[in-house]
N, C-alpha and C positions, 0 to 999 in steps of 0.2 A: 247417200245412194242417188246413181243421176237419176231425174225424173222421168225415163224413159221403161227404168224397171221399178217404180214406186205405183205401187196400184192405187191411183187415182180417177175418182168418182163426181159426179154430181148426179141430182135423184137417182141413186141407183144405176146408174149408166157408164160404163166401163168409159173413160177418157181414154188413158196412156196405162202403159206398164200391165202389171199384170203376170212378170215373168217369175215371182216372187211373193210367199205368202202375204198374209199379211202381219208378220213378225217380221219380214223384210228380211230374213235368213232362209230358208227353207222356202223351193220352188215351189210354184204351184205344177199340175200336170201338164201343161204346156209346158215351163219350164224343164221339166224331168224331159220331157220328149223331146226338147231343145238338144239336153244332156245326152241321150239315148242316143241322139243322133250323132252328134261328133264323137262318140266313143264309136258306131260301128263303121263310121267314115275312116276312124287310126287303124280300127282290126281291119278293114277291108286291104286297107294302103299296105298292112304290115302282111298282108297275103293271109287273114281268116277264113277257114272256108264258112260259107251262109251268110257271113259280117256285110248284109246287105242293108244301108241306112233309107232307102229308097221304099221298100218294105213296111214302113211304117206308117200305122195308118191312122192320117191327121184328122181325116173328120170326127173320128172316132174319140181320138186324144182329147180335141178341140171341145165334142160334146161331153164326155166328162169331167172337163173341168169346172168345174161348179161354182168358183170364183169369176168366172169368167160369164161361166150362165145366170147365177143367181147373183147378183154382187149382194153383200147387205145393204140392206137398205140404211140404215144408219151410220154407215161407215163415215161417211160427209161429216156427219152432226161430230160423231167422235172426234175428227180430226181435229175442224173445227176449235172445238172445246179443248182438248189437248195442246193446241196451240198455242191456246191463253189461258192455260193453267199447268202447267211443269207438275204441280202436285196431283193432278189426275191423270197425265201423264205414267209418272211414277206408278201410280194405282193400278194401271191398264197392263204397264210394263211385267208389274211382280205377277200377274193372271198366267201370263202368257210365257210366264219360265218357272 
């Protein structure tokens, strides 16, 4: 995944990315609002009536997303550790499907 949608951290402090949980499948709420928005962009284009993408309200979006507000604080450490261990990796992986 490029590293521009990989939610990447140090102490807890958003770097990059962020568009993508962190299963690295599944948006986060900015993401979904990304989404949200080129869908009512095609309904608007395809002549929907309301299908206003403009409407959408990003501070709002922005402050519930909780990845973004809270990051975990241990995220780093995991990665980290994941990196040079494949078997914990693995471990981390089977949680989260």
């Amino acid at each position: 995944m490029p590293s521009i949608l990989r939610f990447t951290t140090h102490n807890a402090t958003r770097l990059r990315g962020g568009l993508f949980s962190l299963d690295c499948i599944h948006p986060t709420t900015i993401g979904y609002g990304l989404i949200a928005e080129e869908f009512l962009r095609a309904m608007q284009t395809a002549g929907v009536a309301g299908a206003d993408p403009l409407r959408l309200d990003w501070p709002d979006i922005i402050i519930h997303d909780t990845l973004i507000q809270a990051p975990p604080v241990l995220w780093d450490d995991i990665l980290t550790a994941a990196e040079h261990n494949a078997a914990l990796w693995d471990t981390l992986l089977s949680f989260m499907t």
